[in-house]
N, CA, C and O atoms as a GROMACS GRO file, in nm:
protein
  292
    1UNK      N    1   0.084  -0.118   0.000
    1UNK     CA    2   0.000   0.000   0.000
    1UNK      C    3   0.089   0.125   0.000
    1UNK      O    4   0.158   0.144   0.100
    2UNK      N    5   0.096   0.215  -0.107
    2UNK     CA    6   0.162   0.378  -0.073
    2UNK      C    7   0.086   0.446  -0.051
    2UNK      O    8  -0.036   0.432  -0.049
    3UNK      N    9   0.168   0.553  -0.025
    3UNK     CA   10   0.121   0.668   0.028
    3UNK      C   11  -0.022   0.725  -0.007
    3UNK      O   12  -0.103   0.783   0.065
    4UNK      N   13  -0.027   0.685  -0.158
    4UNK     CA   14  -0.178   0.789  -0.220
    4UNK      C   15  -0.225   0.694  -0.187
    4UNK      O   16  -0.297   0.724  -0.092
    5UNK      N   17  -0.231   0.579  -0.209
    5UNK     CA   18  -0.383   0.495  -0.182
    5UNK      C   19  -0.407   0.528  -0.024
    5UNK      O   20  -0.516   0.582  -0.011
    6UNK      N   21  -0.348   0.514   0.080
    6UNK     CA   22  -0.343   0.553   0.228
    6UNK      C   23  -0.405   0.639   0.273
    6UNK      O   24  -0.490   0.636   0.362
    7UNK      N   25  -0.332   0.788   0.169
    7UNK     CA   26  -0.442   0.898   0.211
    7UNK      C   27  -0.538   0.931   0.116
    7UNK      O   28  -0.629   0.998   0.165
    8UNK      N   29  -0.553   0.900  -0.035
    8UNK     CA   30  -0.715   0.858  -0.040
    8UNK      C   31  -0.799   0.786   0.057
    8UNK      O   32  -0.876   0.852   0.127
    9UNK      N   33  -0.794   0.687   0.067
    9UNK     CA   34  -0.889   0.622   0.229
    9UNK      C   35  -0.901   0.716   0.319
    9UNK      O   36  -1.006   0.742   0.377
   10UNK      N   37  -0.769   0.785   0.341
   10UNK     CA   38  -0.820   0.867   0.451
   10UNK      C   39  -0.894   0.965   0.441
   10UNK      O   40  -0.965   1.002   0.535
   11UNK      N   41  -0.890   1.040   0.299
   11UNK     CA   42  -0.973   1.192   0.256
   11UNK      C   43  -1.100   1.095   0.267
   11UNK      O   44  -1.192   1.135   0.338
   12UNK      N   45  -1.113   0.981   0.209
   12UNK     CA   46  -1.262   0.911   0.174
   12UNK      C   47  -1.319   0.927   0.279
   12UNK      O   48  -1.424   0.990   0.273
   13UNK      N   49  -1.269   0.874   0.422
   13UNK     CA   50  -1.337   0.814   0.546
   13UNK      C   51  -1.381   0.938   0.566
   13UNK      O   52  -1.503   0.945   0.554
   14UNK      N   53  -1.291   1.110   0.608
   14UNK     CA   54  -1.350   1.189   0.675
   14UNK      C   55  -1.439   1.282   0.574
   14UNK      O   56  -1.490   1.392   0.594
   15UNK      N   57  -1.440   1.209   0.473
   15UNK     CA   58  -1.573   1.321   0.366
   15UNK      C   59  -1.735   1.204   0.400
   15UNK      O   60  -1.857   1.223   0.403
   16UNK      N   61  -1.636   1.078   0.422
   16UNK     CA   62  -1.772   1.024   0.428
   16UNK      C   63  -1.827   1.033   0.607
   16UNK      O   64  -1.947   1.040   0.631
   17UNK      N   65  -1.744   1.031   0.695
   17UNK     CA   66  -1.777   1.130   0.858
   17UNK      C   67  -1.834   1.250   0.811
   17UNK      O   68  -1.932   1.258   0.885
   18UNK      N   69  -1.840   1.374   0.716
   18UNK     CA   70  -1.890   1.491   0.707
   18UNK      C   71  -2.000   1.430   0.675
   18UNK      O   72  -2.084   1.435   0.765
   19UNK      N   73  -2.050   1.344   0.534
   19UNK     CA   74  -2.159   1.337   0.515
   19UNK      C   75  -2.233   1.259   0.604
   19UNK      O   76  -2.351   1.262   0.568
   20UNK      N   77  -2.215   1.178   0.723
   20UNK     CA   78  -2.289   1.098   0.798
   20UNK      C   79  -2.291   1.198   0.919
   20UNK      O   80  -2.339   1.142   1.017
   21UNK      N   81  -2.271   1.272   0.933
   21UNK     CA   82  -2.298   1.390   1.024
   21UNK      C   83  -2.373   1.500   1.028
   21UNK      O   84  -2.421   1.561   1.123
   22UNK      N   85  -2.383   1.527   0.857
   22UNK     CA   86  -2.508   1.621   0.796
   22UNK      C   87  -2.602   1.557   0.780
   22UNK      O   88  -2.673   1.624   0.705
   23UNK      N   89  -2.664   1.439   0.811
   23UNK     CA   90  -2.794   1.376   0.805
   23UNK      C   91  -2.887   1.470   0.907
   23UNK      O   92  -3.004   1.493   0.878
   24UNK      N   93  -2.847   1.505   0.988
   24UNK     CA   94  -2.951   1.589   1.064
   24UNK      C   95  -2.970   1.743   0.983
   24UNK      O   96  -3.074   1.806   1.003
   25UNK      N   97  -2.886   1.787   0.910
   25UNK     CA   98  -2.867   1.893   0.866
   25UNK      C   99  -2.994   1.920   0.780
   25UNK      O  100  -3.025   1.835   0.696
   26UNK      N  101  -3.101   2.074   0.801
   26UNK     CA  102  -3.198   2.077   0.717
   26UNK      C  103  -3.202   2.081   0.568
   26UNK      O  104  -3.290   2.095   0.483
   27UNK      N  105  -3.076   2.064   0.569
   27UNK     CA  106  -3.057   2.101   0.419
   27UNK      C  107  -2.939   2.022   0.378
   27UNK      O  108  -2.846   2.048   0.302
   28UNK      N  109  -2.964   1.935   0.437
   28UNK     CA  110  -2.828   1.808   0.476
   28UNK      C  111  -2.856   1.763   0.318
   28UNK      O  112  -2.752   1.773   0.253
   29UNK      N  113  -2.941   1.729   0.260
   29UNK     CA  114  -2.900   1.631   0.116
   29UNK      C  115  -2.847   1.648   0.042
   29UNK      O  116  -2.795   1.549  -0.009
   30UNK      N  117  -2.819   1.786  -0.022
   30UNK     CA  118  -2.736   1.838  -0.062
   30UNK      C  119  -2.589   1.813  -0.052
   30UNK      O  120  -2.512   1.785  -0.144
   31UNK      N  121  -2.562   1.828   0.082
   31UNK     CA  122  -2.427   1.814   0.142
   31UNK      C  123  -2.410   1.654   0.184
   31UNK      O  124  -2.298   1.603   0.192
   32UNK      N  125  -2.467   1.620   0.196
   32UNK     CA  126  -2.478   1.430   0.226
   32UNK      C  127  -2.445   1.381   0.106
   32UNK      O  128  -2.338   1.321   0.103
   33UNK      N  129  -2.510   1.390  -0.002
   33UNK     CA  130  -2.508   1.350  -0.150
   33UNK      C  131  -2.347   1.378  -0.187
   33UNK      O  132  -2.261   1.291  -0.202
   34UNK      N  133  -2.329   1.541  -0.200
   34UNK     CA  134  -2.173   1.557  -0.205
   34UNK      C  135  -2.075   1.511  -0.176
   34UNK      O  136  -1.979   1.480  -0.247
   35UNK      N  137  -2.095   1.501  -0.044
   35UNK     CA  138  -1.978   1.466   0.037
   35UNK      C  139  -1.961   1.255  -0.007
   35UNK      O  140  -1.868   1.194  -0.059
   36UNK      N  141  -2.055   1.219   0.028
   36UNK     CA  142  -2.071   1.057  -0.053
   36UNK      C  143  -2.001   1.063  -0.183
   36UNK      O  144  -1.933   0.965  -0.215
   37UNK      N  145  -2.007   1.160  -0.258
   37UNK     CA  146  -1.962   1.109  -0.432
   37UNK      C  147  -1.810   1.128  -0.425
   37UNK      O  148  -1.722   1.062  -0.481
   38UNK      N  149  -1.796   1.254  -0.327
   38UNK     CA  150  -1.654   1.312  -0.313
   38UNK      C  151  -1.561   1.174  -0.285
   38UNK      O  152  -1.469   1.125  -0.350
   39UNK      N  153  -1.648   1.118  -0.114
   39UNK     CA  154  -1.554   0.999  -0.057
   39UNK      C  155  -1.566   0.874  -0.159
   39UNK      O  156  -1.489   0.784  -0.126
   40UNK      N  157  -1.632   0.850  -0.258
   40UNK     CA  158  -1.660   0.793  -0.379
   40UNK      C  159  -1.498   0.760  -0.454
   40UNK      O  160  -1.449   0.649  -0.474
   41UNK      N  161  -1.440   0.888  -0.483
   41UNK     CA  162  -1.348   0.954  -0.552
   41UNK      C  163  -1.255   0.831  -0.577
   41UNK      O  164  -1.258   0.750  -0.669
   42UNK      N  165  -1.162   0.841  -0.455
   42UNK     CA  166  -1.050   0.749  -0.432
   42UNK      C  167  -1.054   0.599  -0.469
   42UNK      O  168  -0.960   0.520  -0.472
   43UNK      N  169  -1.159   0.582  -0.491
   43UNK     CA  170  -1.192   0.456  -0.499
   43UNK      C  171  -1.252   0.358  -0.644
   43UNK      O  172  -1.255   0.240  -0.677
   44UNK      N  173  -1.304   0.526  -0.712
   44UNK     CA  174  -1.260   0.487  -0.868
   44UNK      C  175  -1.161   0.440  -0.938
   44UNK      O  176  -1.055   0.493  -0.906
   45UNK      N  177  -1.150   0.348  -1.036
   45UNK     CA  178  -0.990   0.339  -1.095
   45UNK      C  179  -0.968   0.403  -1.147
   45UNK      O  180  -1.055   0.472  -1.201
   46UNK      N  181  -0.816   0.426  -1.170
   46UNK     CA  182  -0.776   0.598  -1.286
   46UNK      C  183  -0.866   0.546  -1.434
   46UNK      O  184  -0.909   0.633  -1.509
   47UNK      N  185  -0.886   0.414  -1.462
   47UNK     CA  186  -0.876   0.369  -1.594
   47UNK      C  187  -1.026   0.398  -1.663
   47UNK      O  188  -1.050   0.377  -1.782
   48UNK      N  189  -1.120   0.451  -1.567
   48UNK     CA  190  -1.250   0.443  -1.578
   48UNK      C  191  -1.264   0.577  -1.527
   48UNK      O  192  -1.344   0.584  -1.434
   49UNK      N  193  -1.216   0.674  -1.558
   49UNK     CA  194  -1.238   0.809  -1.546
   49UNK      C  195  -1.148   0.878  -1.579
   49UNK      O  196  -1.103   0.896  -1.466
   50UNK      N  197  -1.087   0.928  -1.636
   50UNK     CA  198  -0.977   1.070  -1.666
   50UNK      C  199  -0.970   1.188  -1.633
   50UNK      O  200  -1.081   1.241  -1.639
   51UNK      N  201  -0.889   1.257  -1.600
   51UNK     CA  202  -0.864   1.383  -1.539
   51UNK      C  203  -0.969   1.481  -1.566
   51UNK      O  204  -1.040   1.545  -1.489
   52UNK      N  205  -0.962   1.476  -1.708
   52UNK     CA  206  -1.087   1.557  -1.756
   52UNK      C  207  -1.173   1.555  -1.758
   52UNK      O  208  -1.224   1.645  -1.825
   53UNK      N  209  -1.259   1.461  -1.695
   53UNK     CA  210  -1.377   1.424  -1.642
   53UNK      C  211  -1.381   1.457  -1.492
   53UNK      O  212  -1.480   1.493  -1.429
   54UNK      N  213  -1.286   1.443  -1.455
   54UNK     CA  214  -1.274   1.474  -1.283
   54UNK      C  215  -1.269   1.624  -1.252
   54UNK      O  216  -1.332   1.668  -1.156
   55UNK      N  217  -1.187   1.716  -1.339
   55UNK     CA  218  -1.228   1.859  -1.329
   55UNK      C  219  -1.317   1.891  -1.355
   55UNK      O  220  -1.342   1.994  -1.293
   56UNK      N  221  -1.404   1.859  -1.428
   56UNK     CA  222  -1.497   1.871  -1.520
   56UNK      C  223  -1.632   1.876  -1.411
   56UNK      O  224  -1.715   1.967  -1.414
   57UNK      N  225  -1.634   1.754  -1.309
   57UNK     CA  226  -1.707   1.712  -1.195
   57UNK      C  227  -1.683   1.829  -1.094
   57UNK      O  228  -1.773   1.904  -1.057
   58UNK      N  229  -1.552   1.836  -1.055
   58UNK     CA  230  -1.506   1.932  -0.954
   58UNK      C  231  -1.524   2.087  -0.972
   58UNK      O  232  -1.518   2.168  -0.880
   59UNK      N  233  -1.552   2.120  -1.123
   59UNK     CA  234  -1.564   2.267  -1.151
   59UNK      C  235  -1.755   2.250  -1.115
   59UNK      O  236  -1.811   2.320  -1.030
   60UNK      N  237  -1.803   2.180  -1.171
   60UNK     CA  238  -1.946   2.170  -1.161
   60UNK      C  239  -1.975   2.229  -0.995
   60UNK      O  240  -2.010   2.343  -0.965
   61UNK      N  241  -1.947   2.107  -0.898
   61UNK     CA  242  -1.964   2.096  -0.736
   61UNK      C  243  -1.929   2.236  -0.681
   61UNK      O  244  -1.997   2.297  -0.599
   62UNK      N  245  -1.802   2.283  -0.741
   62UNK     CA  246  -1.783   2.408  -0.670
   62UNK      C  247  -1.816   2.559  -0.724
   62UNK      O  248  -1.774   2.667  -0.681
   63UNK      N  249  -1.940   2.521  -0.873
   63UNK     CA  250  -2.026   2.644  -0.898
   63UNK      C  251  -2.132   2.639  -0.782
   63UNK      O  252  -2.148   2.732  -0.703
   64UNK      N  253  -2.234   2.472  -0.781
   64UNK     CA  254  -2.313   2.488  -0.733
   64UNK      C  255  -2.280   2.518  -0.591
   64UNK      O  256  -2.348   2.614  -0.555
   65UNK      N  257  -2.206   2.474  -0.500
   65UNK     CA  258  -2.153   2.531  -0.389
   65UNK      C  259  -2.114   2.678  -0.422
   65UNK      O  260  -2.124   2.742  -0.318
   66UNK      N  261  -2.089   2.726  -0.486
   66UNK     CA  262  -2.075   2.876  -0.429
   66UNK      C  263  -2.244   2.933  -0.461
   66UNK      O  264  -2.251   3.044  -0.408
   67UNK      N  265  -2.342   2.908  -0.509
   67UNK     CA  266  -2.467   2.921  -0.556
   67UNK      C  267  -2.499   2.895  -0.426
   67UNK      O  268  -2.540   2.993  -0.365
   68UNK      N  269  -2.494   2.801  -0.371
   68UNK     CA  270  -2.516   2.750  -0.242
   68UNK      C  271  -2.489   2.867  -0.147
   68UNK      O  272  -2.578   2.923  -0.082
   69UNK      N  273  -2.358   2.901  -0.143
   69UNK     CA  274  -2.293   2.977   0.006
   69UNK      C  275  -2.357   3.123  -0.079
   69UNK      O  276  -2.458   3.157  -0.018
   70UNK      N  277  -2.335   3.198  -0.176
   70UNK     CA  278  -2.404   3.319  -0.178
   70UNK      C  279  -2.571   3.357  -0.181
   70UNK      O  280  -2.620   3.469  -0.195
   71UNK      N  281  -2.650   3.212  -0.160
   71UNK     CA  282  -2.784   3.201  -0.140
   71UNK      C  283  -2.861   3.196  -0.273
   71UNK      O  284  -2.983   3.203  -0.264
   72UNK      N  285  -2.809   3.186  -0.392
   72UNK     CA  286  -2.899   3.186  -0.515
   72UNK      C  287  -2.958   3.054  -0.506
   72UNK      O  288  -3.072   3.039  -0.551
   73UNK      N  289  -2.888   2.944  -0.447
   73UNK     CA  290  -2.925   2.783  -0.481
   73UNK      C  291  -3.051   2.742  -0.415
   73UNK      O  292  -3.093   2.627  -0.429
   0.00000   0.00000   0.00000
């Protein structure tokens, strides 16, 4: 096991602790859903997704999150 696979698991576990913690949250699905696809991530193979699909994901999440935090969403 190296290093990246190690701390992928580890980013996975505490995105997937954020999202099992926003279940009470009123507006938790949003952020439950997210946080699940995020801890998802690491665990894809490189061979079945490409970079450019992964920015592509990551530019998306962090329009609608800022839509989110400035209240349009």
């Amino acid at each position: 096991m190296n290093f990246t696979n190690v701390f992928g698991k580890l980013i996975a576990f505490v995105f997937l602790t954020f999202g099992i913690l926003n279940l009470n949250d009123p507006d938790g699905i949003f952020w439950v859903v997210s946080y699940f696809i995020i801890a998802l991530i690491p665990f894809i193979a490189k061979d079945r997704i490409s970079d450019k699909q992964l920015r592509i994901a990551a530019a998306i999440f962090f329009f609608i999150g800022f839509l989110i935090i400035v209240g349009i969403g």
